[in-house]
C-alpha distance (Angstrom), angle and dihedral (degrees) to the residues before:
residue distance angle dihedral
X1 . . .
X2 3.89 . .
X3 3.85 117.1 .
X4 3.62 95.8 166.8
X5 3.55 145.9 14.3
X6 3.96 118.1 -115.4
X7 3.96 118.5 -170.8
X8 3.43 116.3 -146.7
X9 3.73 93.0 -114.7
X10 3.55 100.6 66.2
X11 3.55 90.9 45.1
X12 4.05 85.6 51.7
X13 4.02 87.2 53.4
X14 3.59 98.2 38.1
X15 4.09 83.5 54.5
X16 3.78 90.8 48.4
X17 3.79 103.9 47.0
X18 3.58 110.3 12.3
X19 3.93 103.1 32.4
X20 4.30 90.9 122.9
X21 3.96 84.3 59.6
X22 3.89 106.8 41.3
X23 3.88 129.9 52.9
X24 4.42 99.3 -136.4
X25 3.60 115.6 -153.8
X26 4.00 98.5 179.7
X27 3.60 95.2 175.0
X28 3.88 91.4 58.3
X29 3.58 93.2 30.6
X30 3.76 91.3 -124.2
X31 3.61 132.1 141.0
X32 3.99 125.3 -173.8
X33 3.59 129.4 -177.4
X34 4.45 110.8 -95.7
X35 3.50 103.3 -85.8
X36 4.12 87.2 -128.0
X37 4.07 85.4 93.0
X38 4.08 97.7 88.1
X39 4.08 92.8 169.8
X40 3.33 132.7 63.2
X41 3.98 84.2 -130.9
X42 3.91 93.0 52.7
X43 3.98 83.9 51.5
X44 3.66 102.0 53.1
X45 3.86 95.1 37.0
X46 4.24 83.7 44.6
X47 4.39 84.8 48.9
X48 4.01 91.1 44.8
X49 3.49 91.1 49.1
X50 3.49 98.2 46.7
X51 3.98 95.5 43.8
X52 3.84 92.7 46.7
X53 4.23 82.4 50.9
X54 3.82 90.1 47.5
X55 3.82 89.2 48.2
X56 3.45 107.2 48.0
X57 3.73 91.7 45.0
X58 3.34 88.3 47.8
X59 3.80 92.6 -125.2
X60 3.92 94.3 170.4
X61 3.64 126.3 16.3
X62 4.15 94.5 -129.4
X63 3.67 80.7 74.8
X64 3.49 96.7 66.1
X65 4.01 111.7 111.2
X66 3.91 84.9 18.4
X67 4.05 112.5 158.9
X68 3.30 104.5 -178.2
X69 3.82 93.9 -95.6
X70 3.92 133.5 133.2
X71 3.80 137.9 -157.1
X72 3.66 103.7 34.2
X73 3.98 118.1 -124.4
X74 3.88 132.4 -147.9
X75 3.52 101.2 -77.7
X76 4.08 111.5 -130.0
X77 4.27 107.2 -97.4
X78 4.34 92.2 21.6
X79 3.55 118.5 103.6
X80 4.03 115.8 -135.0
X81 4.46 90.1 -82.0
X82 3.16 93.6 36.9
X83 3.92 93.7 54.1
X84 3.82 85.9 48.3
X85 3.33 99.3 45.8
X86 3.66 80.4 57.7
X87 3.36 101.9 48.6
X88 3.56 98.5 44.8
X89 3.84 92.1 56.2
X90 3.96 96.0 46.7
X91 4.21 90.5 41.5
X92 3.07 110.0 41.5
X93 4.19 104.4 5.0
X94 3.84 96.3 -117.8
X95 4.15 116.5 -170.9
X96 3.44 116.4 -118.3
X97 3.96 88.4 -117.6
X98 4.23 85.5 61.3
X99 3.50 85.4 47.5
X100 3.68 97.3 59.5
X101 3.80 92.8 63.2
X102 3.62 90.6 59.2
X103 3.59 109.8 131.9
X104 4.19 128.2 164.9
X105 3.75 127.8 -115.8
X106 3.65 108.4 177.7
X107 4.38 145.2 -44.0
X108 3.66 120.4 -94.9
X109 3.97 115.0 -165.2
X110 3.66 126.1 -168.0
X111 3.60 148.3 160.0
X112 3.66 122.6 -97.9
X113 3.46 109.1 -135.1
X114 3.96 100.3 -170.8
X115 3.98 137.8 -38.7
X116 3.67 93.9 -86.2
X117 4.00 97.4 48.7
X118 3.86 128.6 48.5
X119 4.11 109.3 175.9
X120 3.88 85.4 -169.7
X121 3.95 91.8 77.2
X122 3.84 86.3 66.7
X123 3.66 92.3 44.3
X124 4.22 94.1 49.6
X125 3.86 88.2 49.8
X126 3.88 95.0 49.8
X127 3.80 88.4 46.8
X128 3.64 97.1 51.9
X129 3.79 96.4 47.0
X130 3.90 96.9 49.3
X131 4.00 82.1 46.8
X132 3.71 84.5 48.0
X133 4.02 95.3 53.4
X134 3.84 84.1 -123.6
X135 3.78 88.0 114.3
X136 3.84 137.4 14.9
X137 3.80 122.0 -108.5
X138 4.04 85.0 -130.6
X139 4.03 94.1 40.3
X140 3.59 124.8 120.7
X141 3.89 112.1 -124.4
């Protein structure tokens, strides 16, 4: 089951500068983080680390504008497409031929706790794996 897209340049850089950090499975496309980060604290510091490296070096040009943010909003003047067109070009670097399949399946609204927290994330992944079939609505996770 495919929950992403992964080009074969970023796994090619991943390989080449960050290959003590990431498990690369090139034939599946896949990338995990190393398997050395036990805690969920030694994974997010290892994943702020390594995007803040990525960034300032400019590893990938989606990062460009990066600040240190997560779980894109609607952007004031955008409707709801045009805010995810948007987002899904400066996230993730989606073509324009992706983009034309774009279709929407639903609204999720949620409170923002803080900057540094956005419960939403949790709820958008939840939502598009029960509308996948990868889980059931009434499944415990």
């Amino acid at each position: 089951m495919r929950l992403g897209i992964i080009s074969p340049e970023v796994l090619n850089t991943l390989e080449e500068k960050y290959s003590d950090d990431f498990i690369i499975d090139k034939e599946r496309k896949s990338v995990c983080l190393h398997e050395k980060y036990k805690t969920e604290r030694e994974r997010t510091d290892a994943f702020r680390r390594l995007l803040t490296d990525m960034r300032e070096k400019e590893v990938f040009r989606s990062f460009k504008g990066w600040r240190n943010e997560c779980a894109g909003g609607l952007a004031s003047g955008l409707g709801v497409m045009e805010c995810a067109i948007k987002e899904c070009r400066e996230e993730a670097s989606v073509d324009d031929e992706t983009l034309k399949s774009l279709r929407p399946a639903g609204a999720i609204q949620s409170l923002i706790i803080n900057e540094e927290f956005k419960p939403n994330c949790a709820m958008v992944t939840v939502d598009f794996m029960i509308r996948r079939g990868l889980i059931a609505p009434d499944e415990g996770l």
